[in-house]
C-alpha positions as CSV (number, residue, x, y, z in Angstrom):
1,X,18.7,-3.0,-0.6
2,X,16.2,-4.0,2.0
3,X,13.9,-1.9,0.6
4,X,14.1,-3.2,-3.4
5,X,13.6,-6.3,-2.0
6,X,10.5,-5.7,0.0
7,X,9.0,-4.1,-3.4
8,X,9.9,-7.8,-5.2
9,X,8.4,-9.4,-2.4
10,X,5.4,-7.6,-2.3
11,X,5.0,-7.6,-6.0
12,X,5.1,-11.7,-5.9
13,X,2.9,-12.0,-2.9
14,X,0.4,-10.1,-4.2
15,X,-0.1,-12.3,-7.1
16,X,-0.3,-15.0,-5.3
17,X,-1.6,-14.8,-2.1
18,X,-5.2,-12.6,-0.7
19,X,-5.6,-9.6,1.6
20,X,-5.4,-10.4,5.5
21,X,-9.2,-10.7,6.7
22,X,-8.0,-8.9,9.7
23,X,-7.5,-5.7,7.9
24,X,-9.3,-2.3,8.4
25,X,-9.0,1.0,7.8
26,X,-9.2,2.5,4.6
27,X,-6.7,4.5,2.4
28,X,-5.6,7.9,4.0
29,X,-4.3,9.0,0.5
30,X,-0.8,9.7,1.5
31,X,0.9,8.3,-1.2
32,X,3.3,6.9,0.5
33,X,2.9,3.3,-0.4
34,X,3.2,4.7,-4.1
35,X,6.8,6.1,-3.2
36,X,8.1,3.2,-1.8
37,X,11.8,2.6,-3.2
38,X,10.5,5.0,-5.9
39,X,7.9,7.3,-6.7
40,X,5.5,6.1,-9.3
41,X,4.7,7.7,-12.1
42,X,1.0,7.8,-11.8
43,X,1.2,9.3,-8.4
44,X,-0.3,12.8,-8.6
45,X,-1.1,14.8,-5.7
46,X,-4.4,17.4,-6.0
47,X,-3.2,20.7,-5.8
48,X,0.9,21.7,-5.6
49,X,2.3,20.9,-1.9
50,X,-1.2,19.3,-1.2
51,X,-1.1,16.2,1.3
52,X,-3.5,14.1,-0.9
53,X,-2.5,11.9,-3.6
54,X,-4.2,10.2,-6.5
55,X,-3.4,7.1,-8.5
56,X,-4.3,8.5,-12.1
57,X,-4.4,4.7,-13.1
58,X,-6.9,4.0,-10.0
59,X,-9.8,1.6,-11.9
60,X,-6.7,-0.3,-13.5
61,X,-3.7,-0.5,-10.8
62,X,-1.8,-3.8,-10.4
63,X,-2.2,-5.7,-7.6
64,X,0.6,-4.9,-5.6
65,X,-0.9,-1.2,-4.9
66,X,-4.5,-2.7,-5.1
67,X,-3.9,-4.9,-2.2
68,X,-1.2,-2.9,-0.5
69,X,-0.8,-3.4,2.8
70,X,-2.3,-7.2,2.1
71,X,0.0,-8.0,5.7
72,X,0.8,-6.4,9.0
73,X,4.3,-7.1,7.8
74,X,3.8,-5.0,4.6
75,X,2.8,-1.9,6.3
76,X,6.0,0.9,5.7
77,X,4.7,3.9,6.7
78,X,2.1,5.4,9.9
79,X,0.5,7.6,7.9
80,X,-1.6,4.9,6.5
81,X,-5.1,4.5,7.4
82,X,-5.1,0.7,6.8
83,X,-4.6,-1.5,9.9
84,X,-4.3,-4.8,11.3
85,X,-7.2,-6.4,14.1
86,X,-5.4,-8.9,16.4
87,X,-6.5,-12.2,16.1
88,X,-7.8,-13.6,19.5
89,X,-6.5,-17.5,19.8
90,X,-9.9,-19.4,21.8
């Protein structure tokens, strides 16, 4: 349940609120962000058994994957190559 209700959450905020500035990183293509509760359908990985996915929707994703992780608190999985920079308080 805590899971279905993450995806609604993230699916809401992502309308509705921008990426972190403190993110880095780029995409490691995983795919696991695109499995989360369930695997989506345009998920396709490049060769059978291969480790790298591809969104076959890409240039028109929604923004929940187009801003995923938009928050440290978003981030599900290690494998990702997206990051968070501490902010220093002055």
């Amino acid at each position: 349940m805590k899971r279905v209700s993450g995806k609604i959450i993230r699916a809401a905020t992502s309308l509705l609120l921008p990426v972190k500035k403190t993110r880095a990183g780029e995409c490691k293509r995983c795919g696991e962000c695109c499995k989360f509760v369930f695997k989506c359908p345009f998920l396709k990985f490049e060769n059978h058994g291969s480790s790298k996915s591809m969104c076959t929707i890409h240039s028109l994703r929604p923004p929940q994957c187009r801003k995923y992780p938009r928050a440290k608190w978003e981030k599900a999985h290690e494998p990702c190559g997206y990051h968070f920079i501490e902010e220093k308080s002055i």
